[in-house]
C-alpha positions as a Markdown table, in Angstrom:
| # | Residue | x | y | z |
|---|---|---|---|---|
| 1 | Unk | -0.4 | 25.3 | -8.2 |
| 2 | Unk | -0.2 | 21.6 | -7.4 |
| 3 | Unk | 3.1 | 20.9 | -5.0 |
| 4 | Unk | 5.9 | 18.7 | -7.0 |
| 5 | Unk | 5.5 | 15.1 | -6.0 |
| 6 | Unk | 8.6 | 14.1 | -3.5 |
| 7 | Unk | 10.2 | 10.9 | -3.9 |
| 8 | Unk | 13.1 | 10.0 | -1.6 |
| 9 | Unk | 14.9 | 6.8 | -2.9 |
| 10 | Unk | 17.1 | 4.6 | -0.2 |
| 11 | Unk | 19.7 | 2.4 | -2.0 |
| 12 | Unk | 23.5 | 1.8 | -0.7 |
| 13 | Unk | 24.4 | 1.2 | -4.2 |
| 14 | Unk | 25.1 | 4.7 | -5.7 |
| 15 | Unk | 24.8 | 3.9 | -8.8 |
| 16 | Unk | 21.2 | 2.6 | -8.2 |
| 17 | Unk | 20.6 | 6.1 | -6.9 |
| 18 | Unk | 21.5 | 7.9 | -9.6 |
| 19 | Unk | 20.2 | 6.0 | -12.6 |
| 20 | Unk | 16.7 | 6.5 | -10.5 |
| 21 | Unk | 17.2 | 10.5 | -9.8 |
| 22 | Unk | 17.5 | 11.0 | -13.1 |
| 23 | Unk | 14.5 | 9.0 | -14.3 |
| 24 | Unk | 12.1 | 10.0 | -12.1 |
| 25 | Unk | 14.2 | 13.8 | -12.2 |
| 26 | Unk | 13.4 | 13.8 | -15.6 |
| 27 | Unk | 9.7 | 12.9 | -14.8 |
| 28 | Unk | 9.6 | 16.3 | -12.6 |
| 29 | Unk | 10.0 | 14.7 | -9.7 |
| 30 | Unk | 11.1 | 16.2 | -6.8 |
| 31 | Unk | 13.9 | 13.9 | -6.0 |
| 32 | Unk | 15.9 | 12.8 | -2.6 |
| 33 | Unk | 18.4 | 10.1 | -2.3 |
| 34 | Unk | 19.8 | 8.0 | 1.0 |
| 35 | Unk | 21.9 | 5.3 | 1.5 |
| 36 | Unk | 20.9 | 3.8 | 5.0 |
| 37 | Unk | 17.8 | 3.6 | 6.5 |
| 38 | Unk | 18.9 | 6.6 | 9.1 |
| 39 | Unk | 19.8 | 8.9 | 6.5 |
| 40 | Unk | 15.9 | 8.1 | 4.8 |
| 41 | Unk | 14.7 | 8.3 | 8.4 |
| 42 | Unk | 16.4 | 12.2 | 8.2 |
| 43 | Unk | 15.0 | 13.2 | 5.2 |
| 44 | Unk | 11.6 | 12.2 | 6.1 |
| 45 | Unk | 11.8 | 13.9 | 9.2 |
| 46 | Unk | 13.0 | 16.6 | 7.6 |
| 47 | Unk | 10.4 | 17.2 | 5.1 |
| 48 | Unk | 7.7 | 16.4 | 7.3 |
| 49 | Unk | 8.6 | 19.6 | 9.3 |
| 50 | Unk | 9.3 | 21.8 | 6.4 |
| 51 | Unk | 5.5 | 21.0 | 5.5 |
| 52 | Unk | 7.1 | 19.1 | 2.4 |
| 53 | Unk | 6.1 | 15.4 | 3.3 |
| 54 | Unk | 7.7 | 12.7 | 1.1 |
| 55 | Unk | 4.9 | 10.7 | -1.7 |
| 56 | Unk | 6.9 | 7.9 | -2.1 |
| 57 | Unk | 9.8 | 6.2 | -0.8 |
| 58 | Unk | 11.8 | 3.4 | -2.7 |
| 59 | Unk | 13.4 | 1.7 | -1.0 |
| 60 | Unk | 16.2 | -1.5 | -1.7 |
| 61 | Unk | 15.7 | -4.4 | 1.3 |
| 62 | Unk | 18.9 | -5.3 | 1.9 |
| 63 | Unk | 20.4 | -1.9 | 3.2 |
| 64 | Unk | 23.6 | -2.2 | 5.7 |
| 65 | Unk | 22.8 | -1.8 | 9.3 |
| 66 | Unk | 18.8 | -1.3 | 9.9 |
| 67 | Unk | 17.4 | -3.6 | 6.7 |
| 68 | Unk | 14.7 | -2.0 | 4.4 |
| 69 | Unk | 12.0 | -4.8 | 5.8 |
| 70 | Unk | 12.6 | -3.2 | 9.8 |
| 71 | Unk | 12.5 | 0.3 | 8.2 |
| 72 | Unk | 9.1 | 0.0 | 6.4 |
| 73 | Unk | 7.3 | -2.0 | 8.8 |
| 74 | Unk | 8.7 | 0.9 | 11.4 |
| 75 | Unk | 6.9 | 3.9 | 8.7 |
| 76 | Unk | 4.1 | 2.0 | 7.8 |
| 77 | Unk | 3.4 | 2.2 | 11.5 |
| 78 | Unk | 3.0 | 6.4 | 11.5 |
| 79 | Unk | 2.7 | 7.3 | 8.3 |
| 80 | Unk | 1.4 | 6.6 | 4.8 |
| 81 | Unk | 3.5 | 7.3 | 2.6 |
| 82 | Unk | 3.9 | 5.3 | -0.6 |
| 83 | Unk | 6.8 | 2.3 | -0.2 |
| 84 | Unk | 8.1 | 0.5 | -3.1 |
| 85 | Unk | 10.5 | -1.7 | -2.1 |
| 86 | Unk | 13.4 | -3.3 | -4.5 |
| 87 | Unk | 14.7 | -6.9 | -4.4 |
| 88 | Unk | 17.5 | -8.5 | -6.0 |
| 89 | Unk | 16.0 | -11.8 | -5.4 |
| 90 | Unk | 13.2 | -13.4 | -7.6 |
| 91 | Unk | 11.5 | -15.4 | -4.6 |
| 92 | Unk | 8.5 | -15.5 | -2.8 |
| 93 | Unk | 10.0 | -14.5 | 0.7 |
| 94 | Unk | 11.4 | -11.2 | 0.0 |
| 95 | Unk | 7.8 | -10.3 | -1.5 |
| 96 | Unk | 5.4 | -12.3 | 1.1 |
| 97 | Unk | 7.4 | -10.6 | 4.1 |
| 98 | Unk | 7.6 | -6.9 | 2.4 |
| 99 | Unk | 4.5 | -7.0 | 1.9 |
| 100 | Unk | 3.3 | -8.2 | 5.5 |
| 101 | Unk | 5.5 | -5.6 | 6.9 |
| 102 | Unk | 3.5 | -3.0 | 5.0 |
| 103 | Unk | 5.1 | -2.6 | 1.6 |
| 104 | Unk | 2.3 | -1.6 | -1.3 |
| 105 | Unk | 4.5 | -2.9 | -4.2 |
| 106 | Unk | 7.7 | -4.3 | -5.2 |
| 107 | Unk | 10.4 | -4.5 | -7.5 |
| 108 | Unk | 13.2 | -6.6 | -8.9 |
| 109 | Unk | 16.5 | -5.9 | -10.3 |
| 110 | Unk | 17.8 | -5.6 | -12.9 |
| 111 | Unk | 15.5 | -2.9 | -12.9 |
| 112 | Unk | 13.1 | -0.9 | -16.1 |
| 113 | Unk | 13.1 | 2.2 | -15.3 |
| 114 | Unk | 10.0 | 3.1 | -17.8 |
| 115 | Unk | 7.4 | 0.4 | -15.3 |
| 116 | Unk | 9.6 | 1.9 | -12.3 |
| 117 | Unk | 8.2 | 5.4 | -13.1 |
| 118 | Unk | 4.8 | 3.7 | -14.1 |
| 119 | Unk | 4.8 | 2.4 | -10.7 |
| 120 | Unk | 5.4 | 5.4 | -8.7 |
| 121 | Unk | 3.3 | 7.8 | -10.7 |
| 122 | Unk | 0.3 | 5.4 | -9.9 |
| 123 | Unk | 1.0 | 5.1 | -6.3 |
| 124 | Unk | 1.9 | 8.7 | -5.9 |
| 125 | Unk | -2.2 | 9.4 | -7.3 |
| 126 | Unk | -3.1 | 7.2 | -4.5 |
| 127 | Unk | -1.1 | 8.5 | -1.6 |
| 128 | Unk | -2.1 | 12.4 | -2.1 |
| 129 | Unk | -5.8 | 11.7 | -2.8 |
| 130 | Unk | -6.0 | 9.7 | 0.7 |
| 131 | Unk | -3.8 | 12.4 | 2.5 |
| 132 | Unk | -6.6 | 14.8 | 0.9 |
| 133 | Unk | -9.2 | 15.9 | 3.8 |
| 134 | Unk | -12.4 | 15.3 | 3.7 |
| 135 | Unk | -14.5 | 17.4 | 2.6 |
| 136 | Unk | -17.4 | 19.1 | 4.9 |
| 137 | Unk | -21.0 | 17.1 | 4.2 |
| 138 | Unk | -23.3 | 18.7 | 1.9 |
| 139 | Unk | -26.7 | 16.9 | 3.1 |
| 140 | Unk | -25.1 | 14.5 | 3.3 |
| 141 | Unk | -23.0 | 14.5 | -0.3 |
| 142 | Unk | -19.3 | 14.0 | 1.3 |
| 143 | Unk | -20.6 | 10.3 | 2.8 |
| 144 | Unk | -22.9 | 8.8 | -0.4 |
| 145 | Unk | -20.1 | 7.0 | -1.2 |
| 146 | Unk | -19.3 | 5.1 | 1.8 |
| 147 | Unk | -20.3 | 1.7 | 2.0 |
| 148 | Unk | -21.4 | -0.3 | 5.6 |
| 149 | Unk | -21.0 | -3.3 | 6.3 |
| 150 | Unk | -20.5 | -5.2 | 9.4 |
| 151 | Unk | -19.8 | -2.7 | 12.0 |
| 152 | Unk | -17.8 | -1.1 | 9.8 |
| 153 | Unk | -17.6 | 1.9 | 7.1 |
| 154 | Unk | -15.9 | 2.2 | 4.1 |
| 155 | Unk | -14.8 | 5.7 | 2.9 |
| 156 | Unk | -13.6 | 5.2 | -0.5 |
| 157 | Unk | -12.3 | 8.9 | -1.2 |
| 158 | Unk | -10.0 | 8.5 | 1.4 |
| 159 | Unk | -9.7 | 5.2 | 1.8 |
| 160 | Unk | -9.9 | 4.2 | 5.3 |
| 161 | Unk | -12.7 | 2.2 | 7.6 |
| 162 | Unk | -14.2 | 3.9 | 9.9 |
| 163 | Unk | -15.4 | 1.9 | 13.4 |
| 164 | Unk | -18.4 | 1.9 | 15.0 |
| 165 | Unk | -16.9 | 4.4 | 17.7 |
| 166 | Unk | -15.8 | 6.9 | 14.9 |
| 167 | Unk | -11.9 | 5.3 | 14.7 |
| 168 | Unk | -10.6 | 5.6 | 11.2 |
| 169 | Unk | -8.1 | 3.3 | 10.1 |
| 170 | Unk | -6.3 | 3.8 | 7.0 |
| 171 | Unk | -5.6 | 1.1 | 4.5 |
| 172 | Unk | -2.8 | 0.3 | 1.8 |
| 173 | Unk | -3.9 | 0.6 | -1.9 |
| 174 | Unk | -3.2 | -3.6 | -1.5 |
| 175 | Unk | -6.0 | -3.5 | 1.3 |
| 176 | Unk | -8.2 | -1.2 | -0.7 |
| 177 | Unk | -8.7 | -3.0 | -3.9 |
| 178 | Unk | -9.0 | -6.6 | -2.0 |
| 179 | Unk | -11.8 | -5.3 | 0.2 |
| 180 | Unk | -13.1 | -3.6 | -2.8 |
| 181 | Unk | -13.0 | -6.5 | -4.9 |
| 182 | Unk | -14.9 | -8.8 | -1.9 |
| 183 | Unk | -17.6 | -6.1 | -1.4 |
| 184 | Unk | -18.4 | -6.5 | -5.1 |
| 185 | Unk | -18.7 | -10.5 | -4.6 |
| 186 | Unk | -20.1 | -10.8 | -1.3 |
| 187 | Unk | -21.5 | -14.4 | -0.6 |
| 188 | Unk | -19.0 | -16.0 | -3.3 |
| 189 | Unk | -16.2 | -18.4 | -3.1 |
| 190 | Unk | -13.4 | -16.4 | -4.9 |
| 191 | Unk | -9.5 | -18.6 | -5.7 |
| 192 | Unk | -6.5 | -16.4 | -5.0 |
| 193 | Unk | -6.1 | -16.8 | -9.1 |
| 194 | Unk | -9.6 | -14.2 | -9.2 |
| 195 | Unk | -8.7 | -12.2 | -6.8 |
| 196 | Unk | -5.1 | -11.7 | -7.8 |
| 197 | Unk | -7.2 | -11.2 | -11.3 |
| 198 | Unk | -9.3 | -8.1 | -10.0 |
| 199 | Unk | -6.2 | -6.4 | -8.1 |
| 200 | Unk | -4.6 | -4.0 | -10.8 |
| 201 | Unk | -1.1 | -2.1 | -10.8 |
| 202 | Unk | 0.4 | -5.1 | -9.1 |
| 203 | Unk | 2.7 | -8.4 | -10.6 |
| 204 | Unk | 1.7 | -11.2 | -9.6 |
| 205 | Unk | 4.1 | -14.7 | -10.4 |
| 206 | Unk | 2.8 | -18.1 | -10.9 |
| 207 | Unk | 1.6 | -20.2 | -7.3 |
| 208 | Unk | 2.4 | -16.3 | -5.8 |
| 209 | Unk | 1.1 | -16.6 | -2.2 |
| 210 | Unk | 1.4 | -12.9 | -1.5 |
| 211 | Unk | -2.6 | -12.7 | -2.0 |
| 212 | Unk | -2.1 | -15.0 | 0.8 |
| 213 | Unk | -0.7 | -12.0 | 3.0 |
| 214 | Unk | -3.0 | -8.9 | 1.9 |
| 215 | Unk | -5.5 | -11.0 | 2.9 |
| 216 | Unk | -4.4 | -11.5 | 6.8 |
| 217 | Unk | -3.1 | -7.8 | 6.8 |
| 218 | Unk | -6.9 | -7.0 | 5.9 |
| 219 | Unk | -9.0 | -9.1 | 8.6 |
| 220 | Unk | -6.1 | -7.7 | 11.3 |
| 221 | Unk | -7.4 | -4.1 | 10.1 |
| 222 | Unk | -10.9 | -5.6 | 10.3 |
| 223 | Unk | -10.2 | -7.2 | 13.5 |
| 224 | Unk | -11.6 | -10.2 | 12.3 |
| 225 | Unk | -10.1 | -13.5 | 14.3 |
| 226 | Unk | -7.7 | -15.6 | 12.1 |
| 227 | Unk | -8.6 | -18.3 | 13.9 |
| 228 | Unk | -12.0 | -17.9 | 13.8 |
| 229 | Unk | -12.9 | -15.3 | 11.3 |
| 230 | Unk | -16.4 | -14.2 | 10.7 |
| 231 | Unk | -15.6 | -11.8 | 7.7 |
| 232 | Unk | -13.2 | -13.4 | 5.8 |
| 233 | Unk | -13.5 | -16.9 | 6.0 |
| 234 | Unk | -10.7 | -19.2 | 4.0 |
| 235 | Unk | -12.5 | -22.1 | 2.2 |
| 236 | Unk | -9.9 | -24.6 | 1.8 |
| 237 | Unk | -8.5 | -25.9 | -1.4 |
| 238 | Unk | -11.3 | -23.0 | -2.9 |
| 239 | Unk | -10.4 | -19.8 | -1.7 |
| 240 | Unk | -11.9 | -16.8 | 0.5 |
| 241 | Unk | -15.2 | -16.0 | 1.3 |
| 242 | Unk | -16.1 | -12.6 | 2.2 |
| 243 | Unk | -19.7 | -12.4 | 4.5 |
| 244 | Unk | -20.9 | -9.2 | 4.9 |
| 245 | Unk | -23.6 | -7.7 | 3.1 |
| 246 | Unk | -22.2 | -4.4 | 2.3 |
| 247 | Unk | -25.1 | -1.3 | 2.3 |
| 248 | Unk | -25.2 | 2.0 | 1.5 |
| 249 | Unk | -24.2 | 4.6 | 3.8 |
């Protein structure tokens, strides 16, 4: 029987905590609640020993003491778990720098609770099939999927690149669909407006520069030089280019 997906919500507004455990409670969510970033970093803990680890974490930015922008660039540097960060501010910065510290998607108050639970339902997919092991090669069956390019290999199941000296590094479902969607148009000029076209589950606003961010999160992962990339090369007032002629592993 499939475990209950966990989802541990940070807010220091209790109301805000409540309206979302019953949501997502009534979802069948297994539902924890924290109102600092110590208390979340408890729970998480907690679970993680009891064999129980957390899906999803939502968690509001501006939290008293440690701020939710420290606390998620501090998990997204051991774990993977899914981070949905809330704002009460409509602006760029709040989005640009969740996202650089490692956020996969965001919010904004006044929240709806019905795309909330949208949200997290598709991010929660995401985070247990890439926690999923891989499974042992049938000649050869477990890698047909990967793609190479570069000195790198993509494994799509679990979505992570793999190095040239067997390193795995995993990526963000952000990461994942913008490598995916350069892959797919190797050799061709795309605009942020295309690419933010071809990256699903996410909102994007007008002149929104967080494309702008997945895209240097993605060449650090690819260790590819910012100031002098060879993968992913901006072409100015145009776009990115993406290089590599992906192949078949």
């Amino acid at each position: 029987m499939a475990m209950t997906s966990r989802v541990l919500i940070v807010d220091d507004d209790p109301v805000i905590r409540e309206l979302l455990q019953a949501y997502l409670g009534e979802e069948g969510y297994d539902v924890l609640c924290a109102g600092a970033a110590e208390q979340a970093e408890a729970c998480l803990a907690e679970a993680e020993q009891a064999g129980q680890p957390i899906d999803l974490v939502m968690l509001d930015i501006r939290l008293p003491g440690k701020d939710g922008l420290t606390l998620t660039r501090e998990l997204r540097v051991r774990s993977e778990v899914g981070i949905i960060l809330i704002t009460g501010r409509n602006d760029d910065i709040d989005r640009i720098v969740g996202l650089e510290c490692g956020a996969d998607d965001y919010v904004i108050k006044p929240l709806n609770p019905r795309e909330l639970v949208s949200r997290a339902k598709n991010l929660i997919r995401r985070v247990r099939h890439a926690r999923q092991p891989a499974a042992a090669p049938v000649h050869g069956g477990s890698r047909q999927n990967h793609k190479r390019f570069s000195h790198w290999t993509l494994d799509p199941d679990r979505r992570r690149l793999i190095g040239a000296d067997g390193s795995e590094t995993p990526l963000t479902h952000g990461e994942f669909q913008l490598l995916g969607v350069f892959l797919r148009n190797t050799g061709h000029t795309l605009s942020r407006d295309q690419l933010m076209d071809q990256i699903r589950n996410r909102e994007w606003l007008p002149n929104d520069r967080s494309i702008d961010v997945l895209v240097g999160r993605l060449r650090r992962k690819l260790r590819d030089d910012p100031a002098e990339p060879e993968l992913i090369i901006t072409i100015h007032g145009a776009g990115y280019l993406f290089t590599a002629t992906p192949a078949d592993a």
